[in-house]
VOPAGU-2260 file (C-alpha; in pm, 1 decimal, decimal comma):
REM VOPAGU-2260
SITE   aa  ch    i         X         Y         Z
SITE  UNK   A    0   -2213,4    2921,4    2477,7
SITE  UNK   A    1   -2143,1    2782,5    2164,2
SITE  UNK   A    2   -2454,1    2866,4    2036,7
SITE  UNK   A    3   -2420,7    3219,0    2092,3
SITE  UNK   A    4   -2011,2    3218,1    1932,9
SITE  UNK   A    5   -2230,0    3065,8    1608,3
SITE  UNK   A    6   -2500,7    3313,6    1600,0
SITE  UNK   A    7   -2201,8    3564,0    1681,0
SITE  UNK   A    8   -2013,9    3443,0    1339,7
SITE  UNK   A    9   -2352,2    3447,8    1136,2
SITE  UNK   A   10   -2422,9    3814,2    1282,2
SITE  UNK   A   11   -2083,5    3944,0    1229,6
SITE  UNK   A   12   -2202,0    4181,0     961,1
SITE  UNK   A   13   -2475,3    4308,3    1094,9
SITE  UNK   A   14   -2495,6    4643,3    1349,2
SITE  UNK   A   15   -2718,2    4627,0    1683,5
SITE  UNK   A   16   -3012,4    4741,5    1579,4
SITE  UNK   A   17   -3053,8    4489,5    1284,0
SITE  UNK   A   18   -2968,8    4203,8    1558,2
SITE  UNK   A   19   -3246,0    4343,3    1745,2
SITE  UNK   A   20   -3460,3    4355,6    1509,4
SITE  UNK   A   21   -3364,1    3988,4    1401,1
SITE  UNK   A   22   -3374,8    3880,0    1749,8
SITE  UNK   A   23   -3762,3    4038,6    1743,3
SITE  UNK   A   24   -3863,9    3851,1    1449,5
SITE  UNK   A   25   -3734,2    3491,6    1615,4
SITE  UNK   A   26   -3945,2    3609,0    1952,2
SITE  UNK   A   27   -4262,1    3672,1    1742,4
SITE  UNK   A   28   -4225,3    3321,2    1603,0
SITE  UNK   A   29   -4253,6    3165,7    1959,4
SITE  UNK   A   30   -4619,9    3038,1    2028,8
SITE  UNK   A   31   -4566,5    3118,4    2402,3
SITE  UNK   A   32   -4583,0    3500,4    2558,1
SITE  UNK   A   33   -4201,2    3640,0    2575,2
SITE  UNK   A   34   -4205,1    3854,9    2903,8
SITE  UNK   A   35   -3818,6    3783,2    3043,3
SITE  UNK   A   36   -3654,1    4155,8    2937,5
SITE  UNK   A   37   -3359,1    4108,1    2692,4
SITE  UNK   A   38   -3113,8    4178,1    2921,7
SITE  UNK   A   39   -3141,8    3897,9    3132,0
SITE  UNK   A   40   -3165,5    3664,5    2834,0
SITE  UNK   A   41   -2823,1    3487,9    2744,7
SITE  UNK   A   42   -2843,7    3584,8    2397,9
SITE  UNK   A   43   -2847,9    3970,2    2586,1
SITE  UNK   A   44   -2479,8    3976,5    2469,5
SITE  UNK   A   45   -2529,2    3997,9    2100,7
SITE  UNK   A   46   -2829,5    4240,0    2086,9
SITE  UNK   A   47   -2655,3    4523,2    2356,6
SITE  UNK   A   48   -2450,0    4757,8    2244,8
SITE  UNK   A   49   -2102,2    4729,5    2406,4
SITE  UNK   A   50   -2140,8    5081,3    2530,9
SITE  UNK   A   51   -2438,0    5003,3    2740,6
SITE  UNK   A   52   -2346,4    4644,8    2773,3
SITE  UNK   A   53   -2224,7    4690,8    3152,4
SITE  UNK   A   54   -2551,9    4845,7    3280,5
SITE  UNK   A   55   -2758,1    4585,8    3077,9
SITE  UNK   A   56   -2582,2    4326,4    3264,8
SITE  UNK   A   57   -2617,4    4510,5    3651,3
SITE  UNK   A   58   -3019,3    4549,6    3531,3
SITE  UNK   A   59   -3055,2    4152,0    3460,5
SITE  UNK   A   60   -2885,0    4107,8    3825,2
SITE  UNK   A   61   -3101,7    4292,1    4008,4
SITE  UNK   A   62   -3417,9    4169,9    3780,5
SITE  UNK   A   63   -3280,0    3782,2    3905,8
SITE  UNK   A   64   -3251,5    3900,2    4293,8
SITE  UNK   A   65   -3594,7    4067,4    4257,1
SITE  UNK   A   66   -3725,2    3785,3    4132,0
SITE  UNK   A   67   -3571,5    3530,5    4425,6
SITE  UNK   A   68   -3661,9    3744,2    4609,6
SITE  UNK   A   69   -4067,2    3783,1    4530,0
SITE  UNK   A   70   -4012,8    3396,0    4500,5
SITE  UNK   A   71   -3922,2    3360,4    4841,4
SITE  UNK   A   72   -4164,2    3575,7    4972,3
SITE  UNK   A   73   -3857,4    3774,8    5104,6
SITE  UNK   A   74   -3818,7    4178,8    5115,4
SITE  UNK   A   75   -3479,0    4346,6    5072,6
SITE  UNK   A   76   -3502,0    4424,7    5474,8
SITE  UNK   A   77   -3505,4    4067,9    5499,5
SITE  UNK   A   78   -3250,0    3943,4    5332,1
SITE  UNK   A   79   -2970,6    4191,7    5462,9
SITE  UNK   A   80   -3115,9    4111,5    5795,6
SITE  UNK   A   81   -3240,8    4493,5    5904,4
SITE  UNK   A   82   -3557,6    4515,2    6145,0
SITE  UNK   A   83   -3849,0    4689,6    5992,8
């Protein structure tokens, strides 16, 4: 969290899409593939714009269920206890 208030302060200036574009440049740096979506990354918060900042945050909810889920070997069915 504090992290991101820094980064926040550093990227005051700056509109979404050149935070995104920043935010690319980092993720190119990294020597390891980057498949987690941005939205359900923490630094998701500075990179969104607040208009679309709501659904960004229901998407990354359902990605981490889906992904429990397919962990677990589980289907939806399943886990609200409903008989095929």
């Amino acid at each position: 969290a504090r992290e991101l208030c820094a980064v926040d302060i550093c990227l005051s200036g700056s509109g979404h899409e050149e935070r995104q574009a920043w935010w690319e440049q980092v993720r190119r740096c990294r020597r390891r593939p980057q498949a987690r979506p941005i939205p359900t990354l923490p630094v998701a918060a500075l990179l969104i714009p607040p208009d679309i900042r709501h659904k960004a945050r229901m998407d990354s909810a359902v990605a981490k269920v889906k992904a429990t889920l397919r962990r677990r070997g589980m289907t939806a069915r399943q886990l609200f206890g409903e008989r095929a």
